[in-house]
N, C-alpha and C positions, 0 to 999 in steps of 0.2 A: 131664447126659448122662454115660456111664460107658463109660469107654476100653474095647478092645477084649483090650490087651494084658494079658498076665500079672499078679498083683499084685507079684513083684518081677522088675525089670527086666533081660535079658540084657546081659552086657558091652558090646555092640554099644549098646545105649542110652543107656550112659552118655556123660559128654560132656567137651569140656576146657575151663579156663579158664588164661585169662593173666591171671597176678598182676602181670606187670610190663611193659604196653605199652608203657612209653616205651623200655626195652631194646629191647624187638622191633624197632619202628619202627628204630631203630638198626642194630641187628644185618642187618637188610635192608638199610638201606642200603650198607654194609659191603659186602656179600656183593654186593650189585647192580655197584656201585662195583669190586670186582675182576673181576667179568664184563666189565665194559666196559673195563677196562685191556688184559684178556688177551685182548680182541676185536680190539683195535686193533693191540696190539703183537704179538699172533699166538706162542706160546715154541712151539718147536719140542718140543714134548710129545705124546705120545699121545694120542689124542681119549679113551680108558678112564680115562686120569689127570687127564685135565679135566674127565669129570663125575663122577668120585669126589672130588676136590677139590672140586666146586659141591657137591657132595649134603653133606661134609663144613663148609663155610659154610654151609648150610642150617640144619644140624641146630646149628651153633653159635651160629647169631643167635636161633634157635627158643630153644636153651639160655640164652641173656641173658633171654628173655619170662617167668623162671620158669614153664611150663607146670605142670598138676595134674591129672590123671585124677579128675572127678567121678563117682562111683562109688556108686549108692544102696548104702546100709547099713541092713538089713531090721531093722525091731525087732517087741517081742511088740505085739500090738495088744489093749486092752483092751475088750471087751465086756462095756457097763453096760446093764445091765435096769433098767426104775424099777419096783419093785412097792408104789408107794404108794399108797393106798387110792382115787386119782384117776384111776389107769388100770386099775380092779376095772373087767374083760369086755375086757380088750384083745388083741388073736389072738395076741399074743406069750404070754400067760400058759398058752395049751399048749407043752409042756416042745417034745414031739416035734416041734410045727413051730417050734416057736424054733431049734431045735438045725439040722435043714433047713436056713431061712432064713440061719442063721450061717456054715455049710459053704458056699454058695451066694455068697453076698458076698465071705469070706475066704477060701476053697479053701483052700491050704497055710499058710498065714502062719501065723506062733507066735501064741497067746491066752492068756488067761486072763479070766474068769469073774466079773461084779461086781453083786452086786444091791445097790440099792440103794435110800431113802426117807428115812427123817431122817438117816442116814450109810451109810457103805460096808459090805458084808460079801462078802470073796472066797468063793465059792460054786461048785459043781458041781449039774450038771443035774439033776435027780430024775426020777421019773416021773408021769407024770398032770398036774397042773394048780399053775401056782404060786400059792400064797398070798400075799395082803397082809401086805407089814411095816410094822409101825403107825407114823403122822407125823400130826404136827401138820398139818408143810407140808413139802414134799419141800428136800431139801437137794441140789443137785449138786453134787460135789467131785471132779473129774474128775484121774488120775493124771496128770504132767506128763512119763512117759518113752516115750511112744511115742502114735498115732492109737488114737482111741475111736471105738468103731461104738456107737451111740446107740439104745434103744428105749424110747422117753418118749412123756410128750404134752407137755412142753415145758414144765409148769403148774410150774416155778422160775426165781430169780433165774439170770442167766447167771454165770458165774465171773469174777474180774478177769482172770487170766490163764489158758491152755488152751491144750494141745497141737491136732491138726487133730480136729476133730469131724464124724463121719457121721451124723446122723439117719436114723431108718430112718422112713419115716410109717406108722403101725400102720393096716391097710385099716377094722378095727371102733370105731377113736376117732377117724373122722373127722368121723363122727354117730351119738353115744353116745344120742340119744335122751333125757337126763338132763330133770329138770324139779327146781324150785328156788325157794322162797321167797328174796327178793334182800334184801327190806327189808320191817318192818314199824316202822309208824308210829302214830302218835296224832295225826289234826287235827281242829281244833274239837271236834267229838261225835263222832267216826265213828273208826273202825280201820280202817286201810288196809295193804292188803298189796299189794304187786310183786314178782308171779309170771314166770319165765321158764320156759317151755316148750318143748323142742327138742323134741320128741316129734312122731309125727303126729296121736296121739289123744289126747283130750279127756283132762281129771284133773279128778277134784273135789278140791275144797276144804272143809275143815273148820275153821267160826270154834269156836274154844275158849272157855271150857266151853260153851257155849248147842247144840252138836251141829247148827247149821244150816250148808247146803250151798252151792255155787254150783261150777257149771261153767268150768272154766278151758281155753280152745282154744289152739293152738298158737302160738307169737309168745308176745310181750312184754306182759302185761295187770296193770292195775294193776284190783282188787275193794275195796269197802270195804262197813262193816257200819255202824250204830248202836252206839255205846259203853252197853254195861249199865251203868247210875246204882251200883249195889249189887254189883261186884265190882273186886277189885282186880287180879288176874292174869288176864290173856286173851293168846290166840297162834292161829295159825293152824298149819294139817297138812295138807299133801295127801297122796290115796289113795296107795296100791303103786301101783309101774306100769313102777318104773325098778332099778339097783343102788344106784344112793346114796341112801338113804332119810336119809343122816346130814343133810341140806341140807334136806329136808320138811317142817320144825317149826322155829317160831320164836313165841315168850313172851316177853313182857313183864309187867313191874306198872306200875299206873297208880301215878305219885308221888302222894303227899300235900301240898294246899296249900301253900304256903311260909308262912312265919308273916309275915302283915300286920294290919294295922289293920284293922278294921272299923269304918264311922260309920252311926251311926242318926241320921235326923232327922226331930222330932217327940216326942212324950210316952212316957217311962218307956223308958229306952233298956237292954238287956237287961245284965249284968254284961260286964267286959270287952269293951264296945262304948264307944266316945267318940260320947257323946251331945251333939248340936247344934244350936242351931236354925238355922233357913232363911238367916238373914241372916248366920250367925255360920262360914256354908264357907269356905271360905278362897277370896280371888280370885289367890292365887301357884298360876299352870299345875302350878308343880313337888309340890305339895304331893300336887298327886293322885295323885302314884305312891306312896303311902304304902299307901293303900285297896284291901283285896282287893275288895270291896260295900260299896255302898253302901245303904241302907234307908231311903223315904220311907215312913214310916208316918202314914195320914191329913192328908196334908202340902197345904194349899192353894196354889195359884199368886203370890198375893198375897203369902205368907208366906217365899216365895222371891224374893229381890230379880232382877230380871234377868240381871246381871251374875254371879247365883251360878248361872243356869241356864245359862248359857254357859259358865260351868266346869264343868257337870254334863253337857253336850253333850259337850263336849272329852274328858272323862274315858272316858268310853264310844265317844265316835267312834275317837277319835284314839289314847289310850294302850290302849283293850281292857278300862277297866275295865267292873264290873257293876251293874247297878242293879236294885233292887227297888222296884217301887211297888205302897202299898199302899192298900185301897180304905178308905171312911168318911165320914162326914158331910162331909168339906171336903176330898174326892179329887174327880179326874176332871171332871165340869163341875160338879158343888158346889162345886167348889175353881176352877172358873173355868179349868180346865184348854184351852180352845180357843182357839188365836190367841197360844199361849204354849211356849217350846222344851219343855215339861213335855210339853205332848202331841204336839211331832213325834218325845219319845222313845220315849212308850208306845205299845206292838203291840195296845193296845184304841182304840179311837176313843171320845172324850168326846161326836160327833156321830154319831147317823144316814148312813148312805150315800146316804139318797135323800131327796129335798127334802120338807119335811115341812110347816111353817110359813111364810106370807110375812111380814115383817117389815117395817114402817113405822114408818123413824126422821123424825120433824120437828122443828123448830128455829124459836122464834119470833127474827123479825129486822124486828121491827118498830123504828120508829127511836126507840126507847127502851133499844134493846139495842145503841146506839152511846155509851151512856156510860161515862165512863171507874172501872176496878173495879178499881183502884191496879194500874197498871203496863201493864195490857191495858184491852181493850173488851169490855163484856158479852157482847157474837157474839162475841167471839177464843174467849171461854172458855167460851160457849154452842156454840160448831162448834166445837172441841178434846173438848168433853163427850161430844158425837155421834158423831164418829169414833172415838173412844175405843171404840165399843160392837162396829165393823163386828170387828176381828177375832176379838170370839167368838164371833160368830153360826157355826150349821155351816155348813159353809162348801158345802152345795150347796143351804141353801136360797135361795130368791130375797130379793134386798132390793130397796124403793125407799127413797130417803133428799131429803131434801130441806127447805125452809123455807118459810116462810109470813108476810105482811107483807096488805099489799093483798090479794095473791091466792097461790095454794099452786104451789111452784116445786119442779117436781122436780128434783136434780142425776143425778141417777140410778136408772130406773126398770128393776123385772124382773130384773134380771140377779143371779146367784150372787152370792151375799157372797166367795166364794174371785174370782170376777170384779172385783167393787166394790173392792175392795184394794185392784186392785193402780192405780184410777183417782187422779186429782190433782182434789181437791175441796175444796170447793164452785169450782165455774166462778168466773174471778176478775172476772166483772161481778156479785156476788153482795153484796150488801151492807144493812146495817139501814137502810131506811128507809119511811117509810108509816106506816099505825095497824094495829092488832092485829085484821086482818079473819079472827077465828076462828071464826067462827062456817060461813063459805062455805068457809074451808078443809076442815073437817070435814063438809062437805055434797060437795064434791068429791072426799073419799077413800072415801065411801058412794059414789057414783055409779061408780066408778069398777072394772072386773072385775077379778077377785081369782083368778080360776082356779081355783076349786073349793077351795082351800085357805084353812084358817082364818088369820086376820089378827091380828099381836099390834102395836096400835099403840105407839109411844112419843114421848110429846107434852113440849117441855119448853119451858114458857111462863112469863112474869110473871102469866099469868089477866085480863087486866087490859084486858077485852073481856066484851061481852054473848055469851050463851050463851044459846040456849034448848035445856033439857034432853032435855023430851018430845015436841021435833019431831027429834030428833036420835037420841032412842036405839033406835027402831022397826027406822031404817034403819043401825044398828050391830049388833042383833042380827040382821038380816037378811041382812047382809054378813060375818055370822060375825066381827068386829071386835069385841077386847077392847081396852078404852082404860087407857092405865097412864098416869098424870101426872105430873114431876116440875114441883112448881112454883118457881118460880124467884123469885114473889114474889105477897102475897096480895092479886090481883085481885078486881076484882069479880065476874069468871066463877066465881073457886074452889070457892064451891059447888053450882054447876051441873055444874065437871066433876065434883067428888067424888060426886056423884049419877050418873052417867055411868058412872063407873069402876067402883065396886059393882055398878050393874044389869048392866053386861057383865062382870064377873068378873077386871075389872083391879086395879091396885091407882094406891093417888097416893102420895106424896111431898113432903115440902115439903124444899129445899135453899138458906136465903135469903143465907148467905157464898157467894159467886163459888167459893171455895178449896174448895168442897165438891161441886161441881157433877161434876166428872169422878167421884169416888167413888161419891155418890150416883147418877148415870146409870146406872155398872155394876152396885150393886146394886139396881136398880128392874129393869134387863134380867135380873138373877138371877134375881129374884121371877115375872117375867113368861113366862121360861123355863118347857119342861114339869117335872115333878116326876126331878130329878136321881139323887133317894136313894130306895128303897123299899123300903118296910116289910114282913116277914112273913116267916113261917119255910121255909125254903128250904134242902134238901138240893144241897151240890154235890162231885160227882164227878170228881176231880180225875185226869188222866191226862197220858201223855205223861211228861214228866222231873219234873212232881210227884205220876207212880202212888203212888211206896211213901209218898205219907200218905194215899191214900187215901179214904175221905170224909169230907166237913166240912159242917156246920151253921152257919148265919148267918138272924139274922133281921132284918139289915140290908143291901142288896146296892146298890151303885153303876150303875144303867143304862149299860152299852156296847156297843161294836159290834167283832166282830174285824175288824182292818186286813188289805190282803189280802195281804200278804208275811210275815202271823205265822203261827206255830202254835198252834194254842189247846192251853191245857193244862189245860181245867176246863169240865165246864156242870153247866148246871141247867135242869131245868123251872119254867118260871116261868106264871100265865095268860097273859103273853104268848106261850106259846112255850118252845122249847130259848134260852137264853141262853149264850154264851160268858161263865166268870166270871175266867177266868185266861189269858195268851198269853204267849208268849215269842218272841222276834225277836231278830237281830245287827242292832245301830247301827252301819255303819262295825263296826270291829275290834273292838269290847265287841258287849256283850250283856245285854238289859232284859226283866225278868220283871214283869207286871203282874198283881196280884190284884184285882178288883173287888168286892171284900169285907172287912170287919176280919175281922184275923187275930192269935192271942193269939199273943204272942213264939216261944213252942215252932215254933207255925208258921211264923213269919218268921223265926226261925233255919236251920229245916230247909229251906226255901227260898233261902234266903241261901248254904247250904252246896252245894246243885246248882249256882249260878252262879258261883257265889266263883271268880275268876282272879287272878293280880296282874296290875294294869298294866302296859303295857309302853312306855318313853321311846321318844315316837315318831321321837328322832333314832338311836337304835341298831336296824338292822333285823339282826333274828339267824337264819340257817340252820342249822337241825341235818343234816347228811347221814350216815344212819347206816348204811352198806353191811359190805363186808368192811374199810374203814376210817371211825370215827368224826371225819369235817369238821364242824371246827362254824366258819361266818363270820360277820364281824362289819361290815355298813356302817354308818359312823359321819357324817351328816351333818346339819346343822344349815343349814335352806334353801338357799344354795349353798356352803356355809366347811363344809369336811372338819374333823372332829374326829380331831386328832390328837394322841399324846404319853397316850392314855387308857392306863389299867391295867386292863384287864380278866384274870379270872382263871375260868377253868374247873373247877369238880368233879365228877370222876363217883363217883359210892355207891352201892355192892356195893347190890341193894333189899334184899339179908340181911346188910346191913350187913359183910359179910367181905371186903370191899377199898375204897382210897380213893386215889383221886389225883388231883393238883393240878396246873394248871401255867398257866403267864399265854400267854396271846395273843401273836403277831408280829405286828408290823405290817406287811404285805408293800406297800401302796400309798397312799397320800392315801386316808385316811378308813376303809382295808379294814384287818382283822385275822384272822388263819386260828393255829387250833389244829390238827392232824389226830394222831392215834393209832389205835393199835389198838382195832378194836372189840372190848368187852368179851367175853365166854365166858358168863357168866349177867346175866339184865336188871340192868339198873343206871339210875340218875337222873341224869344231864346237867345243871347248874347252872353258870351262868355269872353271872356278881359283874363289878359296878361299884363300886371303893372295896368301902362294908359293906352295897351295896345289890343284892337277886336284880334282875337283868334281866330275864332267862329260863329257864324250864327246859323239859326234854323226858326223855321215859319213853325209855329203849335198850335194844333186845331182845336177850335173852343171843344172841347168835352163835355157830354152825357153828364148828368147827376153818377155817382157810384155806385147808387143803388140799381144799375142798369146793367153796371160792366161784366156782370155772367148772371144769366135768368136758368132755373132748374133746380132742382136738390143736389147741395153737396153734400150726398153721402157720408164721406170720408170725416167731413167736419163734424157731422150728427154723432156718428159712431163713435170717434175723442171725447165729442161733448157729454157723451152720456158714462161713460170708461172713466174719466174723468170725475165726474160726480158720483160713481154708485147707481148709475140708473142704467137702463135698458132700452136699446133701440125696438123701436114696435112696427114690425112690419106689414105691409097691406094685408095679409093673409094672414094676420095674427087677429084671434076674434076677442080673447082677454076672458074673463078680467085681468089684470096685470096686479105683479106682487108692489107694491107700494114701499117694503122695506119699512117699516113705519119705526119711527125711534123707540127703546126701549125705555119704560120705568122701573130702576131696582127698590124692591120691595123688602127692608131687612127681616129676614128668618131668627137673628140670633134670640131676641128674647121669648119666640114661642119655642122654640127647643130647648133653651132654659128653663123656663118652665115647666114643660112636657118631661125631662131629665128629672127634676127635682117631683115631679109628681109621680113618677115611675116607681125612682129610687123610694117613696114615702110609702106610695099604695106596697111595694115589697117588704118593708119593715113591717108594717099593719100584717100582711097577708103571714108574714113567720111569725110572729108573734101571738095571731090569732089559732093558728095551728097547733 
């Protein structure tokens, strides 16, 4: 609110103090105290000499109070204009109404004239429109001898110290309408921009180079695009629309890999690759933050120990790193790929989606397979053999599983193999005993409905039972049932079944050491499988993030299926059909590119280099915040024990190599670490180091001057700035003049009341005396 009265104040306004009340207090009493003597004792005086004498004690106890005449003392008042490129269109920048509005506030008061932007320059009015004086970022530096009337948008640090400050709020930067690229990022594959719009109309957006568009509405909206594979600088641009176009545009370059290792494993590993085999990974967690990719080239299941696929899971889940798997004779389910972490990594399926085959595992448990086969029992390691098989069946087709003595004992009939799994088997009343009644067994899995789907038995017996061939096989080709044998010892049946197994298209096996029986099971269900690998020459058209190679040639291709959370990034026309020959998927935090085909090195290098990441320690999670200031945080934890006392160390590099700085991390809380600087001026590469090892990095988009990074009046800052000082915010509808507060000069009272006192008390002596 803004006083009525004059900006400097009539005598009448000014005011008094006492510098020395305990005198006063005093000097009253005094003066009271002789009132009351000369009350009582009555002097025979004049009544004119007794109140010139009170009036003369008045003015001399007043005289004890040191009194001072406060006295405003008018000074020049300085009028700072900001003409820094942040309040380009603000109504102040016409000369003529600025000059108006200044007269209108200040009336008479002395001024003088200050534009100002990255410093001061005393100044006179001109005519027409004032220009931008060029800043970085605005500077205020406010004179400390007298009140500043203020026309900004407030977009500076406040001063330490400052005389009274007047903000004037400019009516056209209240809403400047401005629109503003805030931040441009790089996650996973995508470019991402955060766009701020003051505006009421719509702006487009232009991704850089590629020239495509999107619509940006008013409000806060974060757009992103597809990362082009094949360039290295991209930024965003919005249309005209507004005065600051300096804020419209923001570039980056994408950084270049960091230099890691790379490991191939499998045959003929490429130059400067650490070539491995399956068993020879390393099972230390740590190791795998070495590996930018990793490359299974025709890598079988078998050939990787388990323990090394759970480090190959980890590496991908959990640290980010990449893997490439590649197809061949001993990939995907030639390699035994189902039922194994190999294929809950790959984004192609080694199974079919939809139930294709029913699968009949049987187990003799006749009571000859209760003898002892050093250490176990023949069943222990005949049902171990069995089970062994369920998790690579695909897992939606139906199994029945079960054994055969007397009579043929399902433990489990119809149900998915992904269902069978997850059952506890055989039932524990389950046990070898009886004779080898094989022959009824196999009359009752003929009898038995099969639901239209062909039947691949798997029989694993001692043989050592009568069989009659040609009453059996009518009703196996009948029931679409192919018999696959492994024999476990040579019975008298064995040439009955081998006769069996040829006419339906199975295969036998003999496995007569106990220790071979698990192996051999699995490869009999290999053999018995459809055909894995397939032959013929086949054009495949490779797209998505493997377009720029284009097409390829293989006259060997791996049958699979794409999972449904991948992207395919290959097919082929096959006579079955379009086939998916290549996908790619995020595991957890990594990411796995599958080709279902061999592929010569050139290709799996140039594959290896679209996925190539470094890993990242999954106890350090790293935020880059790249605004008008560069945050980058760091939590540091290890399950629940904060890691603390780390040396982490930051570098950002110029991308045209023309600047470089370094600097380590604070620790500001158990397990947290914050760097924050300025953000760069042109893109630059963000690297932060543990010891001699990258953690992380991120692409930084050159930045705006600061003086960009919010265009309009900050209110809130004005309103401190002036609360702060003793001054008052002056609003568009405030017509003024404004009170100025102007300093006070104390003017001392004591020796004219002194006087005035002893002239009193004298003219009273005179005046009784003359009476």
């Amino acid at each position: 609110m803004i006083p009525d009265w004059p900006v400097i104040p009539e005598p009448f306004a000014a005011w008094i103090a006492i510098r020395a009340p305990g005198w006063l207090a005093l000097g009253l009493a005094l003066a009271g105290g002789v009132l009351a003597v000369a009350l009582i004792r009555r002097p025979r005086m004049p009544a004119a000499s007794g109140a010139l004498m009170m009036i003369g004690a008045l003015c001399l106890a007043l005289a004890g109070g040191d009194p001072a005449w406060q006295r405003p003392l008018p000074q020049r008042v300085s009028v700072m204009v900001d003409l820094s490129p942040s309040t380009r269109g603000a109504r102040y920048r016409d000369a003529r109404w600025l000059a108006q509005r200044i007269d209108a506030l200040l009336g008479d008061a002395p001024r003088r004239l200050i534009f100002f932007a990255a410093g001061n320059v005393d100044a006179t009015l001109p005519d027409g429109r004032l220009d931008d004086l060029p800043a970085e970022q605005t500077v205020f530096a406010p004179p400390l001898d007298g009140p500043v009337l203020l026309f900004s948008d407030g977009r500076f640090e406040p001063p330490a110290v400052s005389p009274p400050i007047y903000p004037v709020i400019d009516p056209l930067l209240q809403s400047p309408g401005d629109a503003a690229i805030a931040r441009l990022q790089v996650r996973d594959r995508e470019l991402a921009a955060h766009v701020v719009n003051h505006g009421e109309e719509p702006r487009r957006l232009q991704w850089l180079p590629t020239g495509s568009t999107v619509s940006i509405p008013s409000g806060r909206t974060v757009v992103s695009a597809a990362l082009p594979a094949d360039l290295t600088v991209v930024g965003a641009q919005l249309g005209q629309g507004d005065l600051w176009p300096e804020n419209d545009r923001l570039e980056l370059t994408i950084p270049p890999p960091p230099a890691s290792q790379r490991w191939w494993v499998g045959d003929a590993a490429p130059p400067g690759w650490r070539g491995l085999a399956g068993a020879e990974l390393p099972l230390d967690p740590a190791a795998y933050l070495a590996p930018a990719v990793i490359v299974l080239n025709n890598v079988a299941a078998w050939q990787v120990p388990t323990a090394q696929q759970q480090r190959l899971a980890q590496y991908v889940r959990d640290l980010g790193g990449s893997l490439v798997i590649v197809g061949g004779e001993r990939a995907f389910a030639a390699g035994a790929y189902p039922g194994t972490l190999l294929e809950s990594l790959s984004p192609l399926s080694s199974s079919p989606p939809q139930p294709a085959i029913h699968w009949l595992l049987v187990a003799d448990s006749s009571g000859s397979m209760a003898a002892d086969a050093g250490g176990a029992t023949r069943w222990e390691l005949a049902r171990q053999a069995l089970l062994a098989v369920v998790p690579h069946i695909p897992p939606e087709d139906p199994l029945s599983i079960g054994s055969f003595a007397r009579d043929l004992r399902w433990w489990s009939s119809g149900r998915s193999a992904r269902e069978t799994a997850l059952l506890s088997l055989p039932p524990p009343d389950v046990r070898p005993t009886g004779p080898t009644n094989l022959q009824a067994a196999l009359q009752h899995i003929i009898a038995e409905e099969g639901g239209g789907m062909p039947r691949e038995l798997l029989l694993l017996s001692d043989t050592d039972a009568d069989v009659d061939a040609p009453a059996l096989l009518d009703g196996l080709r009948a029931a679409r049932i192919r018999l696959h044998v492994l024999a476990i010892g040579r019975g008298r049946g064995l040439a009955a079944l081998s006769q069996l197994a040829d006419a339906t298209g199975g295969r036998i096996m003999e496995a007569l050491e106990p220790a071979t029986w698990m192996k051999a099971t699995l490869e009999l269900f290999q053999r018995a499988a459809p055909a894995h690998v397939q032959r013929g020459e086949l054009e495949i058209r490779l797209r998505g993030p493997l377009a720029p190679l284009g097409l390829r040639r293989a006259d060997l291709w791996n049958r699979t299926w794409l999972k449904s959370d991948a992207t395919a990034a290959g097919e082929a026309a096959t006579p079955d059909g379009d086939v998916v020959m290549a996908a790619v998927w995020n595991f957890g935090s990594g990411q796995v590119l599958a080709a279902a085909f061999p592929a010569d090195s050139a290709d799996v290098l140039s594959m290896s280099g679209i996925v190539a990441r470094p890993p990242r320690d999954p106890r350090l999670r790293v935020t880059f915040d790249a605004a008008a200031l560069l945050k980058v945080t760091v939590d540091a934890i290890d399950g629940q024990q904060y890691l603390n006392g780390l040396e982490l160390r930051l570098q950002v590099l110029g991308a045209d190599d023309t600047s470089r700085e370094e600097l380590l991390l604070t620790q500001v809380a158990p397990g947290r670490y914050e760097a924050v600087l300025p953000a760069p001026r042109r893109p630059a590469f963000a690297t932060l180091w543990h010891e001699q090892r990258v953690v992380d990095q991120a692409a930084i988009a050159g930045r705006y001057a600061p003086e960009f990074d919010e265009v309009g009046t900050d209110a809130d800052a004005l309103r401190e700035l002036a609360a702060r000082s003793g001054g008052v915010v002056v609003a568009p509808s405030d017509a003024g003049p404004i009170d100025c507060r102007w300093p006070l000069a104390a003017v001392a009272l004591r020796s004219v009341l002194a006087a005035l006192a002893g002239a009193m008390i004298g003219l009273a002596l005179v005046w009784w005396q003359v009476s």
